[in-house]
Backbone bond lengths (Angstrom), bond angles and torsions (degrees), N, CA, C in turn:
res aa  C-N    CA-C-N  psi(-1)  N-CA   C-N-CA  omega(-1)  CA-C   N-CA-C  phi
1 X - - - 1.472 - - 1.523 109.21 -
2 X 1.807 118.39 124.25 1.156 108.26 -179.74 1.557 105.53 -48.23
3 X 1.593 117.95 -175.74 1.350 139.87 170.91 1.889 109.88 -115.13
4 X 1.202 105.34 130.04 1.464 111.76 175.91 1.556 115.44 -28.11
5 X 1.475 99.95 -31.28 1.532 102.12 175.65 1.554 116.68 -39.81
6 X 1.821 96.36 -61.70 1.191 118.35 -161.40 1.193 106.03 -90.63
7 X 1.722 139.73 -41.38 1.297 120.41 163.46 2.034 115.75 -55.72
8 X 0.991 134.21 -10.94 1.368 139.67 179.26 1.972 92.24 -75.85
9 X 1.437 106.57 -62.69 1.655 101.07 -176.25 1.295 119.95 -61.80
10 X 1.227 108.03 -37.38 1.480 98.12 168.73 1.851 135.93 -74.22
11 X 1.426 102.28 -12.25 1.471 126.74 165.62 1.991 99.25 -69.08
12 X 1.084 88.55 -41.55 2.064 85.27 178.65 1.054 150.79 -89.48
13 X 2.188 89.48 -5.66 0.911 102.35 157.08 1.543 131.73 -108.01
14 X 1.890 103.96 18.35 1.510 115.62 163.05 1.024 112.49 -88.79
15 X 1.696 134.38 -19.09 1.073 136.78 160.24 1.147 131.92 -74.55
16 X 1.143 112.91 -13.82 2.048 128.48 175.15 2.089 77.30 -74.35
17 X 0.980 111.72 -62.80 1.451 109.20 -160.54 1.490 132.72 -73.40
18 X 1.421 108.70 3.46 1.551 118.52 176.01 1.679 102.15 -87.04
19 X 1.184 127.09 150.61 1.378 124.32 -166.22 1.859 101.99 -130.09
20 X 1.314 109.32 54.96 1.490 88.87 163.72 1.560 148.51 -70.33
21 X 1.734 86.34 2.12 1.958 89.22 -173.82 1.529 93.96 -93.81
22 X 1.227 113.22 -23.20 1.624 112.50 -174.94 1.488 115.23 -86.15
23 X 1.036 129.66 -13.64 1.494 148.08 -179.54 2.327 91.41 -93.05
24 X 1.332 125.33 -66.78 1.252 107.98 171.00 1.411 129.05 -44.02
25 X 2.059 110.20 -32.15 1.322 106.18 167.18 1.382 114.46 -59.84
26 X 1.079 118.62 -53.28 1.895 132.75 -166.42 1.897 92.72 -48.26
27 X 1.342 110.26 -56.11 1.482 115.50 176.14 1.617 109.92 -55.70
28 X 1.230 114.32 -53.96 1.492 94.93 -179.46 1.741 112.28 -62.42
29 X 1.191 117.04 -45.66 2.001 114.92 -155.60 1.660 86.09 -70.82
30 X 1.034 117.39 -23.99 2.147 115.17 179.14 1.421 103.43 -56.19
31 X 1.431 106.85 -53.17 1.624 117.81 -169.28 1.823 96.55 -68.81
32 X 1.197 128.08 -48.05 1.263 129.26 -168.20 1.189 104.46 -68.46
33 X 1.316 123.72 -35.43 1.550 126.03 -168.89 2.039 99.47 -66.00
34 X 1.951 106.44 -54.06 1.413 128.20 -175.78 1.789 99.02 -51.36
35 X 1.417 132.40 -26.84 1.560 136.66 -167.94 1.254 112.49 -71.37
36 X 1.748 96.41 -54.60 1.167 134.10 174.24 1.604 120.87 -32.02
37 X 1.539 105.54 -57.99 1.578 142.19 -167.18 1.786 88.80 -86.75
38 X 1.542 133.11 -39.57 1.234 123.12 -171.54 1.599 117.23 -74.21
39 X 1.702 118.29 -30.74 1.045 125.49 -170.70 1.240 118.26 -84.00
40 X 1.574 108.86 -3.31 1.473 116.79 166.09 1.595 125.03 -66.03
41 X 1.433 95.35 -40.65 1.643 100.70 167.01 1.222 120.27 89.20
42 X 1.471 107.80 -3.29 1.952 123.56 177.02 1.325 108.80 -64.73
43 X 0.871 106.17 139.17 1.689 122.63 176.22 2.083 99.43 -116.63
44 X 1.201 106.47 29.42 1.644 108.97 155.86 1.366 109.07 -86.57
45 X 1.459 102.47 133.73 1.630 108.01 -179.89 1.556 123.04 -66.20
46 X 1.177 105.25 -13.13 1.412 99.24 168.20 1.285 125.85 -90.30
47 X 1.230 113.74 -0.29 1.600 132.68 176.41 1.598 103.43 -97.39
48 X 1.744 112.30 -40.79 1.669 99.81 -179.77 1.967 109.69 -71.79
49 X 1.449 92.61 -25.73 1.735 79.72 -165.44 1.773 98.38 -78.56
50 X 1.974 116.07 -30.44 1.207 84.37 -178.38 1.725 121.56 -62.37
51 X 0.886 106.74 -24.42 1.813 114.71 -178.16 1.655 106.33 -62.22
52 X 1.024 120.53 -48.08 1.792 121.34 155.26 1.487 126.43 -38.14
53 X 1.241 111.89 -38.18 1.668 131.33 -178.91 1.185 73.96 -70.02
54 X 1.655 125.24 -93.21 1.340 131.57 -137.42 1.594 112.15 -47.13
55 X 1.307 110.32 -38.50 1.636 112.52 178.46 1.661 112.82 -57.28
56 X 1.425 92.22 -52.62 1.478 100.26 178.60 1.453 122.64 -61.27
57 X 1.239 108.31 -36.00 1.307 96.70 156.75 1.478 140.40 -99.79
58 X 0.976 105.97 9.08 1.744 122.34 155.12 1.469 103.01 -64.76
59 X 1.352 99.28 -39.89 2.144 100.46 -167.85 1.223 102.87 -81.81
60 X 1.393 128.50 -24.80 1.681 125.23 177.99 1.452 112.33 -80.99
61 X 1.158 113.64 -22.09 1.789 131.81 162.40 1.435 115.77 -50.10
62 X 1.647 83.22 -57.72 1.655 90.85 -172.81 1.844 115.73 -65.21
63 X 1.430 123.78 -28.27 1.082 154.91 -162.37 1.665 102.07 -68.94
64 X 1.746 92.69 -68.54 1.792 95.13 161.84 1.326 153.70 -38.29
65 X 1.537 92.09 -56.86 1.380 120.32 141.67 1.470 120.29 -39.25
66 X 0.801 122.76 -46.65 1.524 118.66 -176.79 1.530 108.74 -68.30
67 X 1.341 112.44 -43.92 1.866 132.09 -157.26 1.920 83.36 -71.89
68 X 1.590 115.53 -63.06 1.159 124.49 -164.67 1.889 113.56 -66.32
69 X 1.296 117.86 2.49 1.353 131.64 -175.26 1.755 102.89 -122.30
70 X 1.720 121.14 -31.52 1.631 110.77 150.82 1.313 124.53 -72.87
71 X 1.470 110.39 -5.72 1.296 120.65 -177.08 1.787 118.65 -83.51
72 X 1.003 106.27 -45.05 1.651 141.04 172.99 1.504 88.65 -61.79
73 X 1.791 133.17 -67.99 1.208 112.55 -167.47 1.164 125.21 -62.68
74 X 1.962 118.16 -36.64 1.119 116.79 157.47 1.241 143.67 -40.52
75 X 1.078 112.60 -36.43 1.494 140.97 165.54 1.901 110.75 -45.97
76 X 1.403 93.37 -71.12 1.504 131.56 171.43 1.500 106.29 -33.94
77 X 1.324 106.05 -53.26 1.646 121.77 -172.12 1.713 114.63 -76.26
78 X 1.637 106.54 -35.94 1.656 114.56 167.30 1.418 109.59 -71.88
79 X 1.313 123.28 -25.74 1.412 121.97 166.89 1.756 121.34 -66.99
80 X 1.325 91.37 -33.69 2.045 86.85 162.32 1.437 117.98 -86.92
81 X 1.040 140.72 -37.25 1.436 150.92 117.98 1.524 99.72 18.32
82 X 0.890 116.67 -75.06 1.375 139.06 -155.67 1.623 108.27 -80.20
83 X 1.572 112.67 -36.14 1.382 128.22 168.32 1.308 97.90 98.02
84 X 1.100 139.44 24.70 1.369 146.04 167.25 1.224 109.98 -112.41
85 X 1.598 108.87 159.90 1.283 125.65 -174.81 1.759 121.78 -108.32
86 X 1.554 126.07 112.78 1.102 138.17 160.51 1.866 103.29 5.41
87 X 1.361 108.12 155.99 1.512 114.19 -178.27 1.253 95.40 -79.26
88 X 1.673 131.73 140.61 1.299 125.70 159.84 1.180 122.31 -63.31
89 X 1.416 127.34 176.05 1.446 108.58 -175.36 1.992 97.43 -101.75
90 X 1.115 114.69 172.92 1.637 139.98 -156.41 1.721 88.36 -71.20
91 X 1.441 118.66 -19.05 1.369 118.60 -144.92 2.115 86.54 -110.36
92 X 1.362 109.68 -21.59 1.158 84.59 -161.60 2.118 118.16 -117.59
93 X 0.610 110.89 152.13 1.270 135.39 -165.52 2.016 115.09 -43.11
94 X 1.164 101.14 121.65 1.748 82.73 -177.61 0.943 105.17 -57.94
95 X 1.718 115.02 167.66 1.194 144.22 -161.62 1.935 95.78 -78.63
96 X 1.790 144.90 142.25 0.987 135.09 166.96 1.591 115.88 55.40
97 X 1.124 110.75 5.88 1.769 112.79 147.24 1.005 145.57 -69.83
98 X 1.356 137.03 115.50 1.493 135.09 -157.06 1.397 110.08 -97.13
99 X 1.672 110.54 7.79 1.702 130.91 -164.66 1.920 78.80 -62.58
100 X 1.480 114.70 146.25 1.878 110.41 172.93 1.612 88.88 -92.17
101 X 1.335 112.19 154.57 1.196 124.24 160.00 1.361 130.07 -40.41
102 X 1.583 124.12 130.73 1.475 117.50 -163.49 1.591 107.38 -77.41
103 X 1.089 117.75 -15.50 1.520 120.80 -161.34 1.963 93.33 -109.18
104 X 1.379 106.79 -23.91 1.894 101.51 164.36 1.284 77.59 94.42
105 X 1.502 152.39 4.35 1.434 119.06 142.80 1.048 152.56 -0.25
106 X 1.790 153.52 102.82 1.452 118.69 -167.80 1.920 98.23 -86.71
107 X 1.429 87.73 -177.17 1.166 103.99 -159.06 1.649 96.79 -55.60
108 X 1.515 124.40 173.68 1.311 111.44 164.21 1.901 110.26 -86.06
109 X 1.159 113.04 149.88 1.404 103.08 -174.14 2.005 113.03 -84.26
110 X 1.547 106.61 162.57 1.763 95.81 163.97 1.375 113.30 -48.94
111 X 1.699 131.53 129.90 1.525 141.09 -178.41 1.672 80.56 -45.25
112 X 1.381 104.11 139.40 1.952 132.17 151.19 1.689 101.70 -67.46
113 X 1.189 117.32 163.93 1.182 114.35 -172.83 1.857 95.48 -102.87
114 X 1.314 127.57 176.22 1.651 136.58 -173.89 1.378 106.96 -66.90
115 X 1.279 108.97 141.45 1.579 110.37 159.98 1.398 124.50 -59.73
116 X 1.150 89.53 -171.63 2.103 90.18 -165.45 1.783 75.65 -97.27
117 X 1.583 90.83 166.56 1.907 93.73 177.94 1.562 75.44 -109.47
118 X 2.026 88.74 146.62 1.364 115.02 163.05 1.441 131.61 -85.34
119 X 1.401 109.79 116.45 1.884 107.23 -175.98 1.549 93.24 -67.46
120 X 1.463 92.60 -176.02 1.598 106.12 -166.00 1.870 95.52 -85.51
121 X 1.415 101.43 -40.39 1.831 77.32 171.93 1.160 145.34 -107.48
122 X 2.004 95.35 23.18 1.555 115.59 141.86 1.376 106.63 -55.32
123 X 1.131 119.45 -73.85 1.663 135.18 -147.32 1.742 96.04 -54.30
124 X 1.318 118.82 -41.38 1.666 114.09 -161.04 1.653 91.37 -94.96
125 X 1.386 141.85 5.70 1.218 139.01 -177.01 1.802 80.65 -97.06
126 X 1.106 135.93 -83.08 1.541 138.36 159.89 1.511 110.75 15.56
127 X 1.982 97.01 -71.70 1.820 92.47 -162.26 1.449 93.62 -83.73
128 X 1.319 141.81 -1.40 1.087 119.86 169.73 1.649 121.08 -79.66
129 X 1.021 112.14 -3.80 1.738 123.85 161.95 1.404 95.98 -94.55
130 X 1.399 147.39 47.69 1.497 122.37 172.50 1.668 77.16 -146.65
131 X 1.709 101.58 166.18 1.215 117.33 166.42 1.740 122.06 -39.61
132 X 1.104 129.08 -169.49 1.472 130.76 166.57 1.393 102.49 -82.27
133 X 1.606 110.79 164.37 1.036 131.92 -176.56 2.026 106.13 -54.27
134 X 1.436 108.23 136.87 1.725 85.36 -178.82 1.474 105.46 -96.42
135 X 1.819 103.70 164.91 1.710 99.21 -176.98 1.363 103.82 -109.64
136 X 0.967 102.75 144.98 1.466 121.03 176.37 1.385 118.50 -24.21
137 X 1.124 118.59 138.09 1.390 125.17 -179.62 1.625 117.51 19.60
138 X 1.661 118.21 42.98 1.210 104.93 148.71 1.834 113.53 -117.57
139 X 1.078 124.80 47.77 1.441 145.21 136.78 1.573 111.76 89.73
140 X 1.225 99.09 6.57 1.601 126.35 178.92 1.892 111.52 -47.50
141 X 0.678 137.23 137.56 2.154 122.17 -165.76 1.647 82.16 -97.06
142 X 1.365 111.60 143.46 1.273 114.65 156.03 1.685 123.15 -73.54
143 X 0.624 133.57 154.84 1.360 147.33 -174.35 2.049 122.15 -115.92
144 X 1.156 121.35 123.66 1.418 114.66 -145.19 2.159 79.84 -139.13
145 X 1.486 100.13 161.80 1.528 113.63 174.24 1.426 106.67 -155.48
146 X 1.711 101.94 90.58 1.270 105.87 170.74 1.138 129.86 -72.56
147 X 1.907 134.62 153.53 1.121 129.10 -168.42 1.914 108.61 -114.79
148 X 1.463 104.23 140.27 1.701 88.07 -160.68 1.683 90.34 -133.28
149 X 1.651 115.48 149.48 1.145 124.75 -143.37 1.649 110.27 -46.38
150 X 1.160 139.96 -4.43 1.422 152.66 176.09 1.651 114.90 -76.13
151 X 1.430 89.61 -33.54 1.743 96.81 -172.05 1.468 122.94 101.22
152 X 1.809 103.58 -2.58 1.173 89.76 158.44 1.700 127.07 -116.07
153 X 1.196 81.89 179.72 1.828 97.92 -162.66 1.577 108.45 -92.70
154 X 1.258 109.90 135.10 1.257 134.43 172.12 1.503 129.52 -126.74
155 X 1.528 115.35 134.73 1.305 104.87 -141.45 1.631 98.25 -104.26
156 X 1.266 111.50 152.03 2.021 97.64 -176.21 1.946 79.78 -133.43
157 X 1.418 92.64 176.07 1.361 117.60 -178.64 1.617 134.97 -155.24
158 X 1.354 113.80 124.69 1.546 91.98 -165.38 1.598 96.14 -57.67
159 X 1.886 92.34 -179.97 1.181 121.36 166.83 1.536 119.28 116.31
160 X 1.371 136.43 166.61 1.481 120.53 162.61 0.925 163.67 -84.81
161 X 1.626 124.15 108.25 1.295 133.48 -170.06 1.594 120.23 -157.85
162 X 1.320 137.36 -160.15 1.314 120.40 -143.88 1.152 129.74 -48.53
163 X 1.777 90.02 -44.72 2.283 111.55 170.94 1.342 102.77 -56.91
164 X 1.317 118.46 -55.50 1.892 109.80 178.77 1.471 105.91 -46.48
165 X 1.501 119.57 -52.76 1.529 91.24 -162.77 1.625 108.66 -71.66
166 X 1.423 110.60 -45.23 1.770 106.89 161.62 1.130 131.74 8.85
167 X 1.705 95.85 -75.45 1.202 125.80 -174.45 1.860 130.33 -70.30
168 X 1.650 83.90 -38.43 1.476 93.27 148.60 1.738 124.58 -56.46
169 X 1.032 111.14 -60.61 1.426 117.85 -179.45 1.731 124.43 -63.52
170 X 1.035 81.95 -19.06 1.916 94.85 167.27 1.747 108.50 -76.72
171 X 0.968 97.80 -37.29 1.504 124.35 173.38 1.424 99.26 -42.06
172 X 1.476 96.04 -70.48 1.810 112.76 -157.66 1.781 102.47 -56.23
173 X 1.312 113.11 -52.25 1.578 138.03 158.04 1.571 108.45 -41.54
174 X 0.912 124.90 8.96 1.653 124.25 172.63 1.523 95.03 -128.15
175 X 1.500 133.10 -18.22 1.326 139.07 -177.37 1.908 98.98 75.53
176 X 1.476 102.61 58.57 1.347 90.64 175.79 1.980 96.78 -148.62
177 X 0.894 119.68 92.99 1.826 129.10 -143.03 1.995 79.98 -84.27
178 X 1.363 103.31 124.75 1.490 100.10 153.53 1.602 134.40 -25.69
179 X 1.474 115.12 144.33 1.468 88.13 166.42 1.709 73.37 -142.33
180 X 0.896 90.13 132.69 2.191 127.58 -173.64 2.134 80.78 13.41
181 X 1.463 81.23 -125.83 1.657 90.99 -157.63 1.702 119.99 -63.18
182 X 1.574 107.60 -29.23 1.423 109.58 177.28 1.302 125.56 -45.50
183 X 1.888 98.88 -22.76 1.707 95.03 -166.51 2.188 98.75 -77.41
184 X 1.525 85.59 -19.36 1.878 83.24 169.02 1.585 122.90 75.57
185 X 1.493 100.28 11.45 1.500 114.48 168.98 1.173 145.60 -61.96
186 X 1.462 88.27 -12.52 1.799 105.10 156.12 1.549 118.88 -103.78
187 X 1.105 111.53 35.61 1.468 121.09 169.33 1.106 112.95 -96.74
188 X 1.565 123.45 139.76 1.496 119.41 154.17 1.200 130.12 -14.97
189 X 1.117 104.92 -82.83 1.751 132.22 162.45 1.717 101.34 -6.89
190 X 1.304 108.71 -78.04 1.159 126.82 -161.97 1.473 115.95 -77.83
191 X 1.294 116.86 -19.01 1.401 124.24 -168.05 1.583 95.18 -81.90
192 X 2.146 123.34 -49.42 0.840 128.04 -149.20 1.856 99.29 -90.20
193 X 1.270 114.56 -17.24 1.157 125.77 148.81 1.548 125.11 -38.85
194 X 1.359 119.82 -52.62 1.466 143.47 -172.33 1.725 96.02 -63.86
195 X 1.354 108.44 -69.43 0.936 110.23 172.39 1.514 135.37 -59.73
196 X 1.122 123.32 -22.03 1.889 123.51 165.00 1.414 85.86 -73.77
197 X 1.269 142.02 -65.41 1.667 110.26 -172.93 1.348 130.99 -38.96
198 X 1.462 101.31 -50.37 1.479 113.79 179.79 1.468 125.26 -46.76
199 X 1.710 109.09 -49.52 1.190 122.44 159.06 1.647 130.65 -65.87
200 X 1.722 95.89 -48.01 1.485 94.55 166.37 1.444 85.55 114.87
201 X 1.079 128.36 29.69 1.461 121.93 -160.67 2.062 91.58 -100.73
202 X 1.535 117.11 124.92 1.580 111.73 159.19 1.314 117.31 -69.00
203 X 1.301 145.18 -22.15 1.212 138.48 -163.66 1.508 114.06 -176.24
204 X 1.325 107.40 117.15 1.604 130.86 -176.08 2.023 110.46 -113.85
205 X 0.970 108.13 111.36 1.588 80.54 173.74 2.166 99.43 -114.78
206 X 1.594 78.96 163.82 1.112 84.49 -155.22 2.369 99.71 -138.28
207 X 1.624 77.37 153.46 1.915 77.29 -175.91 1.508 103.38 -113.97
208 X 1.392 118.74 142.15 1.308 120.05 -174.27 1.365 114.57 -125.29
209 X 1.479 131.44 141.56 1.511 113.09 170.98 1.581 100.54 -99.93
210 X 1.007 105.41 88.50 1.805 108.31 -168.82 1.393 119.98 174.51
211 X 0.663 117.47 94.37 2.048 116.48 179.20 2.072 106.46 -39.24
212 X 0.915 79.97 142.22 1.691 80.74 -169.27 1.766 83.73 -82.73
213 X 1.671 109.09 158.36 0.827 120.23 -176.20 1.584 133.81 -45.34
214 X 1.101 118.84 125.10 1.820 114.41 -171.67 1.780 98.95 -111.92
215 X 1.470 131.98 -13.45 1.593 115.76 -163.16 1.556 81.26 -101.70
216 X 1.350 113.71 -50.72 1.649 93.14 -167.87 1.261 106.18 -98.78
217 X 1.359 111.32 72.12 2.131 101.69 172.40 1.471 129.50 -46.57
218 X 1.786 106.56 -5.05 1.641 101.42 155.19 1.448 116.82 -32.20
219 X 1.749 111.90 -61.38 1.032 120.19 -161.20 1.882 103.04 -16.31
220 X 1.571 109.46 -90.69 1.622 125.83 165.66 1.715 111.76 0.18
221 X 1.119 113.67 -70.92 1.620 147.68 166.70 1.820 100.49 -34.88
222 X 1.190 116.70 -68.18 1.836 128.29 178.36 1.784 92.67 -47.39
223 X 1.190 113.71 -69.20 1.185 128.32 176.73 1.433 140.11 -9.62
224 X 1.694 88.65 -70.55 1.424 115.38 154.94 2.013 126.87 -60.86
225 X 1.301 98.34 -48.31 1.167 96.90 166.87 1.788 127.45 -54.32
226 X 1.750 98.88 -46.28 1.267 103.52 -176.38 1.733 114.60 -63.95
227 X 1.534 118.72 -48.00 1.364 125.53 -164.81 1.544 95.54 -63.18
228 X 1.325 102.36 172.39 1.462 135.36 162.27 1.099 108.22 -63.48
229 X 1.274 120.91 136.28 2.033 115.65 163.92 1.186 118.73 -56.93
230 X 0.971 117.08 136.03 1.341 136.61 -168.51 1.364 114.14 92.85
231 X 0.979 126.77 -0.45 1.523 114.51 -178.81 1.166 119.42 -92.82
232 X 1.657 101.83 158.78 1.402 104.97 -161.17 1.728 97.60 -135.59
């Protein structure tokens, strides 16, 4: 009969080998590829059914992903079972090492506690202190007013700066390397994302004068990868 030793290593090393950040990429560039194929506007049948494939298989992506992420928790869960601890990730630091971070990281801070949730006539009292609504692709930054467990509001903004690069690099740490704007790291979305990790925060809500992204639904996808589980 193996020994906990060895059933524990071999539990870590099915988990070194399940690939859910690379299976969400495959799901996002499917959906980007299916956007891609929609904005053309052809009504040739070989253009509607390939756009059918692509959905469908974005949705069988997504499906996997799911099986291969109950799989990981299960996994996850025989590892406490067991009284052992999950594989760390490649990115993070031994346990009681005074080695400084190679990349000059600061430390991570104690998790902040959740934001307050916004009613609906919080949220429209919000965008009515923010610029006008922005229009589409004329290059305008959206403008966002997050709410933090006190009740007050703090204002974020696309574009690049510390949360973008963050967010980029959380990115890289999922093994999924930016490529220019698609990865969407100067988005709200994604910036305020960067930051609930950083802090540790599960849930921020937030008001935007801007429709969150509809051409690249990665955006959602970046999101998920970047936050903490469970967050919403």
């Amino acid at each position: 009969m193996a020994s906990v030793e060895e059933l524990a290593a071999a539990v870590r090393t099915a988990l070194d080998k399940l690939p859910p950040a690379g299976l969400e990429q495959a799901a996002t560039l499917t959906d980007e590829a299916r956007q891609a194929l929609l904005q053309v506007g052809s009504e040739q049948p070989q253009l509607q059914q390939a756009v059918g494939g692509l959905g469908e298989t974005a949705e069988n992506i997504g499906v996997l992903r799911q099986l291969v992420e109950r799989t990981a928790g299960l996994l996850t869960g025989y590892l406490d079972k067991l009284g052992v601890s999950a594989p760390p990730s490649e990115n993070s630091s031994t346990a009681g090492s005074s080695t400084p971070r190679a990349d000059n990281r600061p430390a991570v801070a104690p998790a902040k506690p959740d934001g307050q949730k916004l009613s609906r006539e919080h949220a429209e009292a919000l965008q009515a202190d923010m610029p006008l609504p922005v229009v589409s692709n004329t290059g305008v930054k959206t403008h966002g007013r997050w709410v933090d467990e006190h009740g007050q509001a703090h204002e974020i903004t696309s574009g690049r700066d510390e949360d973008a690069a963050e967010a980029a690099r959380l990115l890289q740490e999922h093994g999924i390397p930016p490529r220019g704007d698609l990865a969407a790291t100067a988005d709200v979305e994604q910036k305020l994302a960067a930051r609930m990790v950083r802090e540790g925060r599960k849930h921020l809500d937030v008001s935007l004068n801007n429709r969150p992204c509809r051409v690249h639904t990665a955006v959602t996808r970046w999101c998920r990868l970047s936050c903490p589980r469970a967050t919403r």
